[in-house]
C-alpha positions as CSV (number, residue, x, y, z in Angstrom):
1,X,149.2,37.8,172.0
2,X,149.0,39.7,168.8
3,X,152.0,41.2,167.2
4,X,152.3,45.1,166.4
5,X,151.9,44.4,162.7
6,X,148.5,42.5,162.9
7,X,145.3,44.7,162.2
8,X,143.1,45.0,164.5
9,X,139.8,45.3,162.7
10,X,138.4,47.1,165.3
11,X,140.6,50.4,165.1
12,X,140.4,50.2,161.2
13,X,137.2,51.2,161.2
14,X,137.9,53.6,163.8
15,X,140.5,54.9,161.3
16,X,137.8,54.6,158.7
17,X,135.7,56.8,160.6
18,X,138.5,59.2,161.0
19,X,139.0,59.3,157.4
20,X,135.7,59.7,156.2
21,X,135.2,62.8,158.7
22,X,138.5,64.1,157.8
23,X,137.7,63.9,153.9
24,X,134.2,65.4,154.3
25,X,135.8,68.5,156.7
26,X,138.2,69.2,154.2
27,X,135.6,68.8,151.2
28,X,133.7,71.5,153.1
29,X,136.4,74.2,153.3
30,X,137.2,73.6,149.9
31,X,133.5,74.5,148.9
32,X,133.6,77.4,151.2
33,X,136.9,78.9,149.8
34,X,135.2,78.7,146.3
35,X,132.0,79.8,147.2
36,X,134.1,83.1,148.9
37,X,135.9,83.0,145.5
38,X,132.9,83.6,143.2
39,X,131.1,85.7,145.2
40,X,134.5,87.7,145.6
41,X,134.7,88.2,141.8
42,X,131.2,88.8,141.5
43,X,131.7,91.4,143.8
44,X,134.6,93.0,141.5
45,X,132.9,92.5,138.1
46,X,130.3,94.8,139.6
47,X,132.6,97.2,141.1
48,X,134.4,97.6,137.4
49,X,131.2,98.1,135.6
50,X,129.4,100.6,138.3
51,X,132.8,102.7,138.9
52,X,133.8,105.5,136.5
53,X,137.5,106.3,137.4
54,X,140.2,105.8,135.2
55,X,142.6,103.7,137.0
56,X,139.4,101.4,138.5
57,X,139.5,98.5,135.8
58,X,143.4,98.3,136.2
59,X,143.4,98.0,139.8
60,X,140.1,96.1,140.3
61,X,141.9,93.6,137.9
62,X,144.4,93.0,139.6
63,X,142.8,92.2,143.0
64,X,141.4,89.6,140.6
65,X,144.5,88.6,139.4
66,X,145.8,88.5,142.4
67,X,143.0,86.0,144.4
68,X,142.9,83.9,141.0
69,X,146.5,83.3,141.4
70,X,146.1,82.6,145.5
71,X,142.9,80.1,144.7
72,X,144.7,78.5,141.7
73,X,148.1,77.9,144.0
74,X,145.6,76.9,147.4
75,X,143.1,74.6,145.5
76,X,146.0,71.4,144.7
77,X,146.8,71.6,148.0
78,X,143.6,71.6,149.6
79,X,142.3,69.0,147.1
80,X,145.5,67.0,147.3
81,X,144.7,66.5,151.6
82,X,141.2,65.0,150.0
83,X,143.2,62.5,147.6
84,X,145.1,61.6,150.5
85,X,141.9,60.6,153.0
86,X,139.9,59.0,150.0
87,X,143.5,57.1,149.7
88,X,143.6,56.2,153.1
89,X,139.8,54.9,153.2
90,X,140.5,52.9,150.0
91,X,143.0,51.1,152.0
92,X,141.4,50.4,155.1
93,X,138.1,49.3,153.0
94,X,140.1,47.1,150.8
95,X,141.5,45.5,154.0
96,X,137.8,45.7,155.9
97,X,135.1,45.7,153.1
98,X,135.4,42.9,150.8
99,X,131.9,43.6,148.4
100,X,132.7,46.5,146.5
101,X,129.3,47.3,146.6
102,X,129.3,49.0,149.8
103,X,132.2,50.6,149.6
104,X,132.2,54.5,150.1
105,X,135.3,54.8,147.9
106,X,134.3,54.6,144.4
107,X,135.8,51.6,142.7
108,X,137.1,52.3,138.2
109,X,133.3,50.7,137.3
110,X,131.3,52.7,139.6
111,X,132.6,55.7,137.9
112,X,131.2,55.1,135.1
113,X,127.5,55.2,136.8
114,X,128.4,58.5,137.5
115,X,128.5,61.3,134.9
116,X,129.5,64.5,134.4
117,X,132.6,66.4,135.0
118,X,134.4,66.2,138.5
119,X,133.9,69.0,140.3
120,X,137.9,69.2,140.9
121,X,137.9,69.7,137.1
122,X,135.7,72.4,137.2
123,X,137.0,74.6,140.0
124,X,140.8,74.5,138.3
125,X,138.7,75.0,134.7
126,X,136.9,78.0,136.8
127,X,139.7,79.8,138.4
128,X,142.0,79.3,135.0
129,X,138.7,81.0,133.8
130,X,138.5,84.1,135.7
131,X,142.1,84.5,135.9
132,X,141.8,84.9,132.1
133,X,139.3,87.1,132.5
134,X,141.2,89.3,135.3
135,X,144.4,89.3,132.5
136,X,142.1,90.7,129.8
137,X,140.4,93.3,132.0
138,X,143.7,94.4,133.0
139,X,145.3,94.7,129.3
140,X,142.0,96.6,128.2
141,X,142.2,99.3,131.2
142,X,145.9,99.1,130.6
143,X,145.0,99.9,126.6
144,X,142.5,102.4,127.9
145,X,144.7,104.6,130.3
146,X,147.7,105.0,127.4
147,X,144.8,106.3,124.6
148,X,142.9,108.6,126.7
């Protein structure tokens, strides 16, 4: 008779499973949200360099502003629910997996095989980016509507 507090190896990798579909779900709406993003600004750089109005750079910035901020507050969130399944795997592997080798969580030495910056880093380096740019575009048009 096995006690509640025993693991059953069999629903660990169950769980495993779980995990791993439940990071790689959540790793493809994060890439979807920022693929939206760029194309989104892509969209409004255009618009502010085809459009002739006055008030256009002011207002088109500010959209930007405005989904820089929304992506910038949504992106630890949705990558913090990623830290939490890579966690969870980590566990059940150390628990399951005992050659680090075939492990799908990456162990401190296998990161160093790797190289390159995360691509967490460069999403939060890419919306702090275009947010800057969004601030900028709206001081110019602001700079612009007060001389003309």
């Amino acid at each position: 008779m096995s006690s509640k507090n025993e693991t059953n190896p069999e629903e660990l990798w169950k769980q495993l499973q779980n995990a791993v579909t439940a990071r790689s779900s959540q790793d493809q709406v994060i890439w979807s949200i920022f693929g939206i993003f760029w194309a989104a600004n892509a969209l409004l750089l255009v618009a502010i360099f085809t459009s002739s109005g006055r008030y256009v750079v002011i207002v088109i910035s500010a959209v930007g502003i405005f989904t820089s901020i929304v992506w910038m507050l949504l992106l630890p969130r949705a990558v913090g629910h990623i830290s939490v399944y890579e966690d969870v795997m980590r566990d059940i592997e150390n628990i399951l997996v005992k050659n680090p080798n075939f492990r799908l969580t990456l162990e401190p030495n296998a990161k160093t095989r790797i190289s390159g910056p995360q691509a967490r880093v460069v999403m939060r380096w890419a919306v702090r980016g275009f947010l800057t740019i969004w601030i900028l575009g709206f001081g110019i048009g602001l700079c612009l509507l007060l001389h003309s």
